[in-house]
PAZAPA-4460 file (N, C-alpha, C; in steps of 0.05 Angstrom, whole numbers, plus 32768, in hexadecimal, padded with zeros to 4 digits):
% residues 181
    n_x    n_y    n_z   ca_x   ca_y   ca_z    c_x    c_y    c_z   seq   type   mol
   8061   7E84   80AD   805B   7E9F   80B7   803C   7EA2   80B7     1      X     A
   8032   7EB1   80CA   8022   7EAF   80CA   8011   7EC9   80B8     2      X     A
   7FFA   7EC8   80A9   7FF2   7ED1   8097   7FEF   7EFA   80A2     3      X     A
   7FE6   7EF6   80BA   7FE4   7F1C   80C2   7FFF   7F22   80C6     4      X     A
   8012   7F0F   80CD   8035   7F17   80D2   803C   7F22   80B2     5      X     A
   8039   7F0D   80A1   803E   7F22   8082   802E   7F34   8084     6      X     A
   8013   7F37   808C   800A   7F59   807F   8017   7F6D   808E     7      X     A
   8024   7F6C   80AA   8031   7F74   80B0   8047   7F79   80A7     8      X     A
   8057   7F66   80A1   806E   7F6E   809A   8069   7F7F   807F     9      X     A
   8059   7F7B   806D   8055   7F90   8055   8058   7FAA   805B    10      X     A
   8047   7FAD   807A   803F   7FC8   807C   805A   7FD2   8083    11      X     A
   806D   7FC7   808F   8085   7FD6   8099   8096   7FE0   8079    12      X     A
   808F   7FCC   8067   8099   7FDC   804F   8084   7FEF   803A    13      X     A
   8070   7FF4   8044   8062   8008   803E   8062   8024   804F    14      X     A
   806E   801F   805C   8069   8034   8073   8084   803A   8072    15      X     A
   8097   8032   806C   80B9   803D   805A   80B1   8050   8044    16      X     A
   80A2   803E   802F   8099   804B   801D   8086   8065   8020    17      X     A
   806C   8064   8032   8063   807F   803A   807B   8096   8046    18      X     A
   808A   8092   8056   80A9   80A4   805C   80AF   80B1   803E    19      X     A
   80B6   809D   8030   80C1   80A9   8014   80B3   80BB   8004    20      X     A
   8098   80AD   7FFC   8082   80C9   7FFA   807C   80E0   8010    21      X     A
   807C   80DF   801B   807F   80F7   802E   8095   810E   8028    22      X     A
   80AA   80FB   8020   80C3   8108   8022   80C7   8114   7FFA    23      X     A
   80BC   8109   7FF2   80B3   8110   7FD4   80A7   8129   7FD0    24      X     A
   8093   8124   7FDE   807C   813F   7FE5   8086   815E   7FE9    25      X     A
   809D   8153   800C   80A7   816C   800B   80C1   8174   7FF5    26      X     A
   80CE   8167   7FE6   80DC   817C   7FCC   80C7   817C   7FBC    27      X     A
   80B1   816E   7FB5   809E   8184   7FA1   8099   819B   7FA7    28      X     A
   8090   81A4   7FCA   8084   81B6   7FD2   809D   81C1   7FC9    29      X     A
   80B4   81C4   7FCE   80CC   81D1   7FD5   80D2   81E2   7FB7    30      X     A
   80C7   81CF   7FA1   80CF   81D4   7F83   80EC   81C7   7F7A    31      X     A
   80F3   81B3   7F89   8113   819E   7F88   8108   818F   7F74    32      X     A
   8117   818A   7F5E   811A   817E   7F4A   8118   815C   7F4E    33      X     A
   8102   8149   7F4B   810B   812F   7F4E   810D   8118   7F40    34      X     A
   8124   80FE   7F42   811F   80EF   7F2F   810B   80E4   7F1F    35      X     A
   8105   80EB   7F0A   80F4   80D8   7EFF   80E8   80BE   7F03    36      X     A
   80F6   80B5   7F01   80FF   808C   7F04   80F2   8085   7F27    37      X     A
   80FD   8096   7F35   80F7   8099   7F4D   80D6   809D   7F59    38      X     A
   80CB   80AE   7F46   80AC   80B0   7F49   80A5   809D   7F41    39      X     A
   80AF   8090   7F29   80A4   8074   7F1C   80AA   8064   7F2D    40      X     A
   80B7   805E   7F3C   80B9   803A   7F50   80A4   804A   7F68    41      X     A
   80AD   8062   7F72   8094   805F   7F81   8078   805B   7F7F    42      X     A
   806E   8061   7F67   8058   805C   7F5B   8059   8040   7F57    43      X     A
   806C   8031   7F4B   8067   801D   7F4A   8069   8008   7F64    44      X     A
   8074   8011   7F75   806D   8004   7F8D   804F   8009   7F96    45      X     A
   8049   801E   7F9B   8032   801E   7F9C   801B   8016   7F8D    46      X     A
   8013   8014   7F6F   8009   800B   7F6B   8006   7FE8   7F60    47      X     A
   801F   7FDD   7F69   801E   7FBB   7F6D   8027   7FAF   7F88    48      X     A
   8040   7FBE   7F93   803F   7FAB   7FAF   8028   7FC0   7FC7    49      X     A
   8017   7FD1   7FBE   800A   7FD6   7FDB   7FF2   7FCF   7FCA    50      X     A
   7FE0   7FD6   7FB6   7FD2   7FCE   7FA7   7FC8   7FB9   7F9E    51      X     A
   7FD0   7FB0   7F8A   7FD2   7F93   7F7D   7FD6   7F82   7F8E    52      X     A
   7FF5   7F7D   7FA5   7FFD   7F6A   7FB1   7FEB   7F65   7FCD    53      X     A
   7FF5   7F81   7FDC   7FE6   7F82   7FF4   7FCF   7F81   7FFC    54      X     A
   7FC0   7F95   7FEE   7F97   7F98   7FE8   7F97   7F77   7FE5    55      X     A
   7FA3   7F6D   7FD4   7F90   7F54   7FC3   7F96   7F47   7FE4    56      X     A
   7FAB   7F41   7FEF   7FA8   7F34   800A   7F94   7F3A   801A    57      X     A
   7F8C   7F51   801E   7F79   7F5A   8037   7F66   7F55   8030    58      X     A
   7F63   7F50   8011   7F3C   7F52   8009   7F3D   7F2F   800D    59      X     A
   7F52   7F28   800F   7F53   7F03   8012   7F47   7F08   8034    60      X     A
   7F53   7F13   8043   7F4E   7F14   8063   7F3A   7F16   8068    61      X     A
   7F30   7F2F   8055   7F0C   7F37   805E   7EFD   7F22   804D    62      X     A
   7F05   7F13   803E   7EF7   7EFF   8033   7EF8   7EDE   8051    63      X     A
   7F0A   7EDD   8056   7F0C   7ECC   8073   7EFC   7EDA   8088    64      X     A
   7EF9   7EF3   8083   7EEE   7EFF   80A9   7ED0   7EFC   80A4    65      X     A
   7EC4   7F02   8089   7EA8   7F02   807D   7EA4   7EE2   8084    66      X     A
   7EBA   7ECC   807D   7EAF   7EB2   807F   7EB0   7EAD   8099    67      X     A
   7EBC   7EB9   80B1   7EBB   7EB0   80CB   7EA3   7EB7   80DB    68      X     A
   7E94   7EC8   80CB   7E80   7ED7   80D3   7E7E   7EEE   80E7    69      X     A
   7E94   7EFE   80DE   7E9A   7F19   80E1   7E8F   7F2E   80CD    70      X     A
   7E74   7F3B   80D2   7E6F   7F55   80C5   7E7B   7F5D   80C8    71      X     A
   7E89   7F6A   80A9   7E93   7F87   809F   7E87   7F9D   8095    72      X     A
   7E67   7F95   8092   7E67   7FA9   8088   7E5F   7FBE   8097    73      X     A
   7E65   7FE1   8092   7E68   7FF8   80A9   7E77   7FF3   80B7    74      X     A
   7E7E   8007   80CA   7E8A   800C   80D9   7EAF   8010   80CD    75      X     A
   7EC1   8013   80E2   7ED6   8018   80D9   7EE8   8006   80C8    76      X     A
   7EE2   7FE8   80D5   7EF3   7FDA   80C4   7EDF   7FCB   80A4    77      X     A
   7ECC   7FD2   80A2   7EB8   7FD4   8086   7EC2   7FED   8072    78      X     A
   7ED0   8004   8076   7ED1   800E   8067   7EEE   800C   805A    79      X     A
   7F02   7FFE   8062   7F18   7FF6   8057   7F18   7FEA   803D    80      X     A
   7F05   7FD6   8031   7F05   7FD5   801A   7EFD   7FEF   8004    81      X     A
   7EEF   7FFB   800E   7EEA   8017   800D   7EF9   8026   7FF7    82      X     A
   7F0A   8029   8017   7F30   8036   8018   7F34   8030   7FFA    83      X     A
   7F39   8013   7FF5   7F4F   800B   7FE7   7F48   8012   7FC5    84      X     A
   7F36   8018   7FC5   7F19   801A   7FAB   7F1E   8035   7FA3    85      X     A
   7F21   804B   7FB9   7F1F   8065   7FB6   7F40   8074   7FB8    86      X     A
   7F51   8059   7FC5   7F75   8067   7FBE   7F76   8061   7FA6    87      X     A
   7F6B   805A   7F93   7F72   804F   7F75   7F70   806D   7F69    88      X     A
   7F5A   8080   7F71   7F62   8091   7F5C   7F79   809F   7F64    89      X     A
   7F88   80A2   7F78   7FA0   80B1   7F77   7FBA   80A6   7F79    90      X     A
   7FB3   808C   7F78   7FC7   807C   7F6C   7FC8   8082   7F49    91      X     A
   7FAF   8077   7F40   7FAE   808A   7F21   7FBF   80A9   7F1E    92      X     A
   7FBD   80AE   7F2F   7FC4   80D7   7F2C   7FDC   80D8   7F30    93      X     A
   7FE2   80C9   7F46   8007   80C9   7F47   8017   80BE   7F34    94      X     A
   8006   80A3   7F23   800E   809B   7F06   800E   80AA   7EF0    95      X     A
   7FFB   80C0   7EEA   7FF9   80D1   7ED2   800A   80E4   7EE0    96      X     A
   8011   80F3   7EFC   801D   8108   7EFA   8048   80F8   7EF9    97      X     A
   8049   80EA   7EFC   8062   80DC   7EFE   8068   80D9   7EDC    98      X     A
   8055   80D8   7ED3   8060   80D9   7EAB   805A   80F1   7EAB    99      X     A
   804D   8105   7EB6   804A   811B   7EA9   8066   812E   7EB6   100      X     A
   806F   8124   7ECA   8085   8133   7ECF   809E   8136   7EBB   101      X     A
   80A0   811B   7EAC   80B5   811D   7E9A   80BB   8132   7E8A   102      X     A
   809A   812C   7E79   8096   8152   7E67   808D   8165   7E73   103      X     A
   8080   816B   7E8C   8079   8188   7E94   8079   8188   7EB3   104      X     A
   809B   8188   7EB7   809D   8180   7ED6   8093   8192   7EEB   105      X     A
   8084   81B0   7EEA   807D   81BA   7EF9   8058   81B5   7EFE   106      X     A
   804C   81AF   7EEE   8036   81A3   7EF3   8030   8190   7EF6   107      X     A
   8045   8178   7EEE   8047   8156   7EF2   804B   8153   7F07   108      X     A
   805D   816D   7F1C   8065   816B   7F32   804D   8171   7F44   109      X     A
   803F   8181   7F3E   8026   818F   7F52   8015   8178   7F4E   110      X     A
   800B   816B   7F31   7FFE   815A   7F35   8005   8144   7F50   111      X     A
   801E   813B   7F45   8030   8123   7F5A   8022   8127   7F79   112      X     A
   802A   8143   7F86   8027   814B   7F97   800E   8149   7FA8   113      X     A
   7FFB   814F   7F9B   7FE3   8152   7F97   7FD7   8135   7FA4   114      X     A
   7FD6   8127   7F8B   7FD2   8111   7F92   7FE7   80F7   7FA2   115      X     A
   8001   8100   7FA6   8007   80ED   7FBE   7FFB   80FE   7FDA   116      X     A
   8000   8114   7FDE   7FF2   811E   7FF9   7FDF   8112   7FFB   117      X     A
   7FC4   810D   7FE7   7FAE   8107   7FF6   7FB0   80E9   7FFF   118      X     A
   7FBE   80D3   7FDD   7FBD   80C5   7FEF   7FCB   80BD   8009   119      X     A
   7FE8   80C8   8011   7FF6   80C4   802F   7FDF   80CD   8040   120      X     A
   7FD0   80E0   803F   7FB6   80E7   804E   7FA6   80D1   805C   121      X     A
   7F9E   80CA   803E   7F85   80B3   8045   7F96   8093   804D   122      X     A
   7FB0   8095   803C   7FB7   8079   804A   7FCA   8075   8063   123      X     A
   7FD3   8088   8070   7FD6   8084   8088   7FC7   807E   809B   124      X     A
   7FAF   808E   80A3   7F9A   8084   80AE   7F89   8066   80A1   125      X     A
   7F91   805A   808F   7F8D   8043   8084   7F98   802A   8093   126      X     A
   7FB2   8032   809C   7FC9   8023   809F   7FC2   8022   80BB   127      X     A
   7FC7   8038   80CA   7FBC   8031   80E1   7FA5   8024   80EB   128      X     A
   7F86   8022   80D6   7F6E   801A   80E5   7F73   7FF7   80DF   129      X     A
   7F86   7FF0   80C7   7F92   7FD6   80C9   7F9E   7FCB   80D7   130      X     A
   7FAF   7FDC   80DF   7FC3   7FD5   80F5   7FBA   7FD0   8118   131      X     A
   7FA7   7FDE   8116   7F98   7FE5   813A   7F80   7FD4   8135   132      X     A
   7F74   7FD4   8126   7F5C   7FC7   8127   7F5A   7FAA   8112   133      X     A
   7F55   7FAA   80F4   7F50   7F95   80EA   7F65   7F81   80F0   134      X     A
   7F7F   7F7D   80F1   7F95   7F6D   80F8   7F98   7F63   810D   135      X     A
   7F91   7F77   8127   7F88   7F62   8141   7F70   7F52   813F   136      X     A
   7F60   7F63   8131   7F44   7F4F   812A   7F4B   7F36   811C   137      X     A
   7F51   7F34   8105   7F58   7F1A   80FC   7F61   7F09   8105   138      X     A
   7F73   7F15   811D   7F83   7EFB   8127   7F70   7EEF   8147   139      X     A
   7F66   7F03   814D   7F4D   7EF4   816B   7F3B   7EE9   8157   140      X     A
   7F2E   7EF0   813E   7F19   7EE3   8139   7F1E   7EBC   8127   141      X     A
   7F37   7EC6   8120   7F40   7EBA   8105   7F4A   7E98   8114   142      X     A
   7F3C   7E7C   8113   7F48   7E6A   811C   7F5F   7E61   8113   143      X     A
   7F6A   7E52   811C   7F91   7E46   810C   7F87   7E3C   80F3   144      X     A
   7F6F   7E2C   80F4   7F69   7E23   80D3   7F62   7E3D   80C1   145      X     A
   7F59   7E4B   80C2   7F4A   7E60   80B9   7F69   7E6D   80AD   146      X     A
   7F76   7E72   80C6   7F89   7E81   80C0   7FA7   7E75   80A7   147      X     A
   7FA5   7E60   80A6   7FA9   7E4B   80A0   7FA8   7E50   807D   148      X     A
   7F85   7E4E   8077   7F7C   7E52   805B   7F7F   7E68   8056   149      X     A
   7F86   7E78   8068   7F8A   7E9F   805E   7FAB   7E9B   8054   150      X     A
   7FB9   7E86   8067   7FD8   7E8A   8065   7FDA   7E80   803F   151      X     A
   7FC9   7E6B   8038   7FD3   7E5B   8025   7FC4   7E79   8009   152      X     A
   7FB2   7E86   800D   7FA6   7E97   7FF4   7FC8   7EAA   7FFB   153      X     A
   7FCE   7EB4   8012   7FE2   7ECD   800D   7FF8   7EBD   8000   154      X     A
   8001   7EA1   7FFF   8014   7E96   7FEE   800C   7E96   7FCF   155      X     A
   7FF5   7E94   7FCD   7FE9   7E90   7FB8   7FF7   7EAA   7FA4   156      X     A
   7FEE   7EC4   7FB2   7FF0   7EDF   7FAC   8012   7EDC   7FAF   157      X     A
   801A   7EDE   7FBC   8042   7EDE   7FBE   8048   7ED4   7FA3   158      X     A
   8041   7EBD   7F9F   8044   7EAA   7F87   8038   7EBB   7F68   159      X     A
   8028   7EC3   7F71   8022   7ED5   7F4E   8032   7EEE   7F4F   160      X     A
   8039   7EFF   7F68   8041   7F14   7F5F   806A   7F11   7F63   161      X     A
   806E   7EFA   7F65   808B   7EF6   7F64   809D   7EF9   7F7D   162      X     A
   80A4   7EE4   7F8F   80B9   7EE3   7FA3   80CA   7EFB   7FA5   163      X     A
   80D7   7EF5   7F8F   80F4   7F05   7F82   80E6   7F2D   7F7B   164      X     A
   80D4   7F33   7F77   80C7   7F4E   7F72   80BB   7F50   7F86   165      X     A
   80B1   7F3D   7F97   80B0   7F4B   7FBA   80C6   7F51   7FC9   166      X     A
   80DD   7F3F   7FC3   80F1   7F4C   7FD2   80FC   7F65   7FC4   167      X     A
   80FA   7F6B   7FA9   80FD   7F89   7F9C   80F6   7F97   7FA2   168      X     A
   80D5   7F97   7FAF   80CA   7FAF   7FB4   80D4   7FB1   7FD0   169      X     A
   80DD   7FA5   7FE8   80E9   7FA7   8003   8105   7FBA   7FF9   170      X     A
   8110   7FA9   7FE7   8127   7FBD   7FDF   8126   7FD9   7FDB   171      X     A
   8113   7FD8   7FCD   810C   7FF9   7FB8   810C   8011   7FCC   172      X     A
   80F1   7FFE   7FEA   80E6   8019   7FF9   80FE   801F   800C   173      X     A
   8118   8005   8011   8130   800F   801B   8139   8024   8010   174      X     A
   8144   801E   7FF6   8157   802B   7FE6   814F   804B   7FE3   175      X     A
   8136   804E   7FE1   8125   8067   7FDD   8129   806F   7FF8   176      X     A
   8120   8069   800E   8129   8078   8028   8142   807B   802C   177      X     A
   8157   8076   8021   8176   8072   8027   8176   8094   8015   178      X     A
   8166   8098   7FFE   8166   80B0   7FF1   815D   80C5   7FFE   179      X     A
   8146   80C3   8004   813E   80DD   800E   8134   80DD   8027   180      X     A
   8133   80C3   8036   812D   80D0   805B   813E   80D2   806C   181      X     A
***
């Protein structure tokens, strides 16, 4: 496969997963009572398969586009590493308000809220400037060899973060949309 076909295909299970936060959001707003456990896998999807798993791929890509001698830096597709630097703190916020819900679910909840809105905010428009722009880029600029050494680092990454827990997290963002969208 070819190495932008996986970041694609990630994105279709991140973009399940953004549905589900969305859909989280509105019973916070609503004041609907929600699983616990449930805030925790989404958090934890988010902060290892779009985070940890995904980011670490793309900063491998912009590390190939920098060597093909593609400036990144400015402009729209320069500030994506950016992005990924500055969703951490509300990836943090959705982690402290997801334990804080256990003991003080009406402010654990506002926190939750709080901070998934902004980040669905900021990472939708993320998803798309990857999707329209850096991803066609990679692949006009990126030669078969090139593409090649990008394919063997994203194995690299598959291989530390576990075959068997990537197909969990495909599961998870199913199972979670089968819940609430």
């Amino acid at each position: 496969m070819k190495p932008i076909t996986g970041l694609r295909r990630d994105h279709a299970a991140i973009t399940v997963m953004m549905g589900v936060l969305e859909k989280l959001c509105a019973k916070c707003w609503q004041g609907e009572e929600i699983n616990p456990n449930h805030l925790d896998k989404v958090v934890e999807f988010i902060e290892v398969f779009i985070d940890r798993y995904h980011h670490r791929k793309e900063e491998e890509l912009f590390a190939a586009l920098r060597k093909a001698g593609i400036p990144l830096d400015g402009g729209e597709l320069g500030t994506i590493p950016e992005e990924h630097a500055s969703l951490r703190r509300y990836i943090r916020g959705m982690r402290e308000a997801a334990v804080d819900y256990r003991k003080q679910p009406v402010s654990g909840m506002y926190k939750f809220f709080i901070n998934a809105r902004e980040f669905g905010s900021v990472y939708l428009r993320h998803l798309d400037k990857e999707k329209n722009m850096l991803y066609p880029s990679a692949e006009w600029v990126l030669t078969g060899g090139e593409q090649e050494v990008l394919g063997k680092a994203f194995e690299r990454i598959d291989g530390e973060t576990g075959p068997a827990r990537l197909v969990e997290f495909h599961l998870l963002a199913n199972r979670l949309k089968d819940i609430y969208c």
